[in-house]
Residue, then its C-alpha position, 0 to 999 in steps of 0.5 A: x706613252x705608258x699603260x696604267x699600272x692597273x691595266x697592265x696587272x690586269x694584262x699580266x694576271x688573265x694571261x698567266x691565267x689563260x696559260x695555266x688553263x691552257x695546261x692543265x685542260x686544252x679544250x677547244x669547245x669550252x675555250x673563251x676566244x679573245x679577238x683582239x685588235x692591236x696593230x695599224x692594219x687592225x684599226x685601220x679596218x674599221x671606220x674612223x671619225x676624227x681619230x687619227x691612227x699611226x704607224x705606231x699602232x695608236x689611234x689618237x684624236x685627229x688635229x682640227x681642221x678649220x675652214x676659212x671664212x668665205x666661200x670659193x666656189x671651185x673643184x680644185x685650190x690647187x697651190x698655195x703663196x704667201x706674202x710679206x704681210x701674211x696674206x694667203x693666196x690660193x690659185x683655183x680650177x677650173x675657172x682659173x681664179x685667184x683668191x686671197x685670203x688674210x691672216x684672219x681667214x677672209x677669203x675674196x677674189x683677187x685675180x679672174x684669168x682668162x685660163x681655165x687654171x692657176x696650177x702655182x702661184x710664187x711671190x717675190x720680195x716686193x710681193x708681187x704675185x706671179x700665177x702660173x697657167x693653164x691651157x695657154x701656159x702663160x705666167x701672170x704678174x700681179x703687183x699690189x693694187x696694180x691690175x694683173x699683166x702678162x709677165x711670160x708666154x711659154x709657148x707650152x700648155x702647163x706652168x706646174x711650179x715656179x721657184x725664184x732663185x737668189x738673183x730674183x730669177x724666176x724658175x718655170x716648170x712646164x708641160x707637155x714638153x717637159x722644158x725649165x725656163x728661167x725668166x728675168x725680173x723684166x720678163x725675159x725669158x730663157x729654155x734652161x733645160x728640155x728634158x726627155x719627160x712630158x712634164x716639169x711638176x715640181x721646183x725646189x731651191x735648195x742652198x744655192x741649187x734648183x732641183x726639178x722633178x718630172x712626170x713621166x719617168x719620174x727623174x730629179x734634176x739638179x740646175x746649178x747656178x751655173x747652170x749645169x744639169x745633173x740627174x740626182x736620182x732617177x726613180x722608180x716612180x712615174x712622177x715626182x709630184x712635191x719637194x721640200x727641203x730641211x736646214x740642212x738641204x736634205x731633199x724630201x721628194x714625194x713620188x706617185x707611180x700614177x699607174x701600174x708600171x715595171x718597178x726599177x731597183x731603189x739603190x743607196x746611191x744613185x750610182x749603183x745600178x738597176x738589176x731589172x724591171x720585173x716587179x710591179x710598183x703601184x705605191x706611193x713614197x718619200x725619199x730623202x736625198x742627202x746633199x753628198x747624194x745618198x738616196x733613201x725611202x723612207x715612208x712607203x704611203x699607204x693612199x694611192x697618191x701623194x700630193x704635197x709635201x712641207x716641213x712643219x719643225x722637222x717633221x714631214x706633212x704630207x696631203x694626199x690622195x683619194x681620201x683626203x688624208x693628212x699624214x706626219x712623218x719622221x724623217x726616220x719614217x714614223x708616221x701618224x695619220x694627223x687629219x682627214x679632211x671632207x674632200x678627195x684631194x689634198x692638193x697643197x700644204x703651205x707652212x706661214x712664215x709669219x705663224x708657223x700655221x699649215x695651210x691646206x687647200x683640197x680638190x674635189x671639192x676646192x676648199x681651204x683650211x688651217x691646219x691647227x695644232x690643237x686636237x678635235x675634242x671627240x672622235x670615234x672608231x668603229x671596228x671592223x665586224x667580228x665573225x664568231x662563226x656562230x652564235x656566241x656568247x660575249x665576255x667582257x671588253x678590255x682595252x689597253x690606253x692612256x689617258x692624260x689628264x682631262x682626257x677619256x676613252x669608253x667603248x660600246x658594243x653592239x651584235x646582230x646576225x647579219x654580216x653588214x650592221x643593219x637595222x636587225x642589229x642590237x643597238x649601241x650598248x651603253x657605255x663601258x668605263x672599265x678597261x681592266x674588263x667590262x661585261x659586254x650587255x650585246x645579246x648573244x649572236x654571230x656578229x659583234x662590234x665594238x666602238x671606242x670613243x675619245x675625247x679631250x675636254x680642251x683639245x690640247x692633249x689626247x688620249x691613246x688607244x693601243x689595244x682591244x680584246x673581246x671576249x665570247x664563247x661559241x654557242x656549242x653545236x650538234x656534229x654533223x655526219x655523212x657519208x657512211x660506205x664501206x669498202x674492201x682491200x680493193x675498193x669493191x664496194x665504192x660510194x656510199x649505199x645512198x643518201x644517209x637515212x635514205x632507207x625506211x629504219x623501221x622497215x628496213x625497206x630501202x635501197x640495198x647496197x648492190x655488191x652484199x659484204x663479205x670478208x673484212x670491209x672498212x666503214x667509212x664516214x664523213x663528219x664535221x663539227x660546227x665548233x671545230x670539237x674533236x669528236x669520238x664515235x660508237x658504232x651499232x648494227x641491227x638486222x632489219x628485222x630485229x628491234x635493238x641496236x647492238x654495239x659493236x664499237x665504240x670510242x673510237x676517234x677515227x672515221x672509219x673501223x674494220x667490220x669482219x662480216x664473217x661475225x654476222x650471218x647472212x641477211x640484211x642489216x643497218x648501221x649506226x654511226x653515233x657522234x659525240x663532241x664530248x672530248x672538248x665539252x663537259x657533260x652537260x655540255x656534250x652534244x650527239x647527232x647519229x646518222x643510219x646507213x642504208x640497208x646493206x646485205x652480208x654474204x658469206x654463203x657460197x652459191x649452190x651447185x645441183x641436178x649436174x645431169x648428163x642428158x645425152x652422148x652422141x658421137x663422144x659429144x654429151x650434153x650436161x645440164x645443171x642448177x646454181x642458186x645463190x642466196x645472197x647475191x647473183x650468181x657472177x661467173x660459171x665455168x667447167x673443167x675436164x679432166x682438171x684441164x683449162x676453165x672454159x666459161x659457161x653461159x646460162x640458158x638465157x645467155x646472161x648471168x643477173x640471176x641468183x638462180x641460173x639453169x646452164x646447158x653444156x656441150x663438151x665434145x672431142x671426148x675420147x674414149x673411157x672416164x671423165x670427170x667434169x667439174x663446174x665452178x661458180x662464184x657469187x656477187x661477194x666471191x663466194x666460190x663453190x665447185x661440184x664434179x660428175x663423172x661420165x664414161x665414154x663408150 
């Protein structure tokens, strides 16, 4: 499918114009975003109504489904039969009974068995009707206008499938035993082959060959008309729930895991062996296997479960479940969601010989439709909510698509500010029609949704949705900071002084930062922009007793900047951090926020040292006494030395050093004879050291 000329020059001119915008100003805060949807996982995010959404990335409209004419009231159909006249027959649970349904669609009941299900159904060339049971595993032979008989007790639990071969032979597949029997048209029958598995769930005749499938490891058996038993492939998967085969007796085989089990290699050739067990294999696929035995996966389902599988002119239909979803596949793996049926299950799919019609039969709960080649006239999608972060205004809406003929796809849109649409939503915007850009009518806010509806005015044709783009811009916001502290080459002053702001900015009364500054000190702070800006920064300080702010740097792209306190003199100050998201917003766009530090002291004043005092000497022993007065910080350490030996610590007189004025008394003894000099070293909070000396004589 092609794109229209116009939408396509569209396309080509606004991205050569983002490009050149792109280079010549990259400014992330005046920016228009363009969210855009294009691939299966995009669209498959959303909520689709009657549209149908490929592996090709397209959403087109659904095929229609037409439900039969009469009621069955069951949970399950769970198989499909036909007969020579074109008489549908559906074996239902859980009440095990037996419909038919005409070719025009009228349903009756046929056949109420004593069993609680009919789980397959096979019709013969007289077309007589055998119905294959459970609890009891029997087979039930109904011929025309006859009441139905007991045709052959298994003895076992389960009659999952049956298929005749080209002598009139009837083929069982049965559980919990896991056991082939072949039964004889006058009823007889005869254990063909007791597998390791639990059960036998699905039954092929390919060529003159009948192929087997089982639950449990999920192997495929093939009988030979001798009867012979091959494995042809032993899967990955836990169970091999449907087969069909091509005209050419290409094998098509849907295998479900059913739960979480080790996952085996997948080879070419089922003679290339495993390397390991060590993944885990959930998912649900279709392999082909050629007659000369080449084994390939060819579709990977995206539902959890496969339930059956039929060839429909080349092309793979597949039911599924938990969703009820309606698949087409190529036999090279492309693949297209084609229908979504009410119901959890798609249990059977029968292809009319006589029409070429798909018949569908669902559980959960049990009903029956056709399959009809025609499209719905009108479904929709729905996106997925758009998280602009923010509030934002909305641009315009553009779509890619084409559009046959008598077919058509606008858009609507709506916003709100809550994660889920709720009724605080804006309401669906009228429609847009133009898919080279559309002006969006939503309100601004953070959220914003658009809907695409297509229509077809006669159902034979549909139009295709490959791609949307939305357009918006972010409302801009102030920056936020954070955090100022400083610290020095060992991190002296670690953490912030306190909450920023935490101090009275006109008084200047607040919590002072414990260790005062001195030397070098690196400001730091935190910041962040709503908008993802990028940022530049002033800084200003004042003393808090002065009125104006001074500069003292600024276009700075950093968080952080070395302050030299040696610059300031001692006292209290404040700082300023101003921020500006001006690099990415023109001016009458550009927003500031600032942030004020708490009140931190500068110390570059060493402690004094007075009134040294030598008060006595007895016996060589003399007592000094002192006085140290800081007038930044506390005094941190005391210590003397004689005669420029070792430091000895001094203690204060009231024995702790917490003080910016402490009074010391020293005794130093073991003095000889003659002069000494003694020296007394203090250092404040900041480092600030000052040393005094006495000279003292001993007699």
């Amino acid at each position: 499918m092609t794109i229209k000329p116009k939408t396509r020059l569209y396309i080509c001119l606004m991205t050569i114009c983002l490009i050149l915008f792109a280079f010549v100003s990259y400014s992330p805060g005046v920016t228009t975003t363009v969210w855009e949807q294009r691939s299966h996982r995009d669209f498959n995010a959303g909520k689709p109504v009657n549209v149908s959404i490929s592996g090709k990335n397209q959403v087109i409209l659904s095929r229609e489904l037409i439900s039969i004419q009469g009621e069955i009231p069951e949970l399950s159909v769970w198989c499909l039969a036909q007969d020579s006249k074109g008489n549908i027959y559906a074996g239902t649970g859980d009440n095990g009974k037996l419909f038919k349904i005409t070719p025009s669609g009228e349903a009756s009941l046929l056949f109420d068995s004593p069993e609680t299900d009919i789980f397959s159904l096979a019709v013969d060339e007289q077309d007589n009707i055998y119905a294959g049971t459970s609890p009891d595993g029997l087979i039930y032979k109904i011929k025309p206008d006859r009441v139905p008989e007991t045709f052959f007790t298994s003895g076992e639990n389960y009659i999952w499938a049956m298929v005749f071969d080209d002598m009139g032979n009837l083929y069982a597949g049965t559980g919990i035993n896991g056991k082939i029997y072949t039964v004889s048209p006058d009823g007889k029958g005869e254990e063909v082959y007791d597998s390791s598995d639990t059960h036998i769930k699905s039954l092929l005749k390919s060529g003159k060959d009948i192929y087997a499938g089982t639950e449990g490891n999920g192997i495929i058996y093939k009988i030979s008309q001798e009867g012979k038993i091959f494995v042809v492939y032993d899967t990955s998967k836990r169970e091999i729930c449907s087969m069909v085969s091509d005209e050419d007796d290409n094998i098509y085989v849907a295998a479900a895991s059913g739960e979480t089990q080790p996952s085996k290699d997948e080879p070419s050739s089922p003679n290339v062996p495993r390397t390991g067990r060590s993944n885990q294999d959930i998912a649900s696929s279709i392999y082909s296997i050629t007659p000369d035995g080449v084994v390939k996966r060819i579709w990977r389902c995206p539902e959890p479960l496969i339930h059956s599988i039929t060839m429909d002119d080349g092309i793979l239909i597949a039911g599924t479940g938990d969703n009820g979803k309606i698949y087409s596949i190529t036999t090279d793996g492309e693949w297209a969601l084609i229908a979504d049926s009410e119901e959890s299950q798609v249990l059977d799919i029968h292809k009319s010989s006589a029409t070429g019609e798909l018949w569908i039969a669902t559980g959960n709960s049990g009903k029956i439709h056709k399959l009809s080649p025609d499209y719905i006239k009108e479904g929709t999608l729905e996106s997925r909510n758009q998280d602009a972060s923010i509030i934002s205004k909305w641009g315009k809406i553009w779509w890619e698509s084409n559009q046959p003929e008598g077919t058509d796809i606008v858009f609507s849109t709506r916003s709100g500010n809550t994660e889920k649409p709720d009724d605080t939503w804006s309401d669906w915007s009228q429609d847009y029609i133009d898919d080279t850009g559309s002006t969006i009518t939503s309100p601004p806010a953070r959220f914003i949704q658009w809907k695409a509806k297509l229509t077809s005015d006669d159902g034979k044709t549909t139009p295709v949705l490959n791609s949307v783009m939305v357009a918006y811009l972010q409302k801009n916001l102030k920056p936020r900071i954070a955090g100022i502290r400083f610290s020095s080459g060992n991190e002296r002053n670690e953490g912030p002084p306190g909450p920023p702001g935490g101090g009275n900015e006109e008084s200047g009364k607040g919590n002072i930062q414990e260790a005062p500054l001195k030397g070098t000190n690196d400001i730091k702070w935190q910041s962040r922009d709503p908008n993802g800006d990028s940022m530049e920064y002033s800084i200003y300080f004042r003393g808090t007793e002065e009125k104006n702010w001074k500069l003292l740097k600024e276009e700075l792209r950093d968080t952080s900047h070395s302050l030299d306190t040696e610059s300031l003199p001692d006292g209290t100050y404040l700082l300023k951090i101003v921020a500006t998201d001006s690099p990415d917003n023109p001016d009458d766009m550009a927003l500031t926020t600032e942030e004020i530090s708490d009140p931190f002291y500068v110390d570059n004043t060493s402690p004094v040292i007075s009134q040294l005092e030598v008060e006595s000497v007895v016996e060589n022993i003399i007592t000094l006494t002192g006085k140290v007065e800081d007038a930044g910080s506390y005094v941190k350490k005391l210590s003397y030395s004689v005669d420029g030996k070792d430091w000895k610590m001094i203690l204060p007189s009231d024995q702790i050093l917490d003080s910016s004025i402490e009074i010391f008394s020293i005794k130093i003894s073991e003095l000889k004879s003659g002069e000494h000099t003694i020296a007394i070293k203090a250092s404040d909070a900041t480092g600030n050291i000052s040393t005094e000396k006495t000279v003292t004589n001993i007699e």
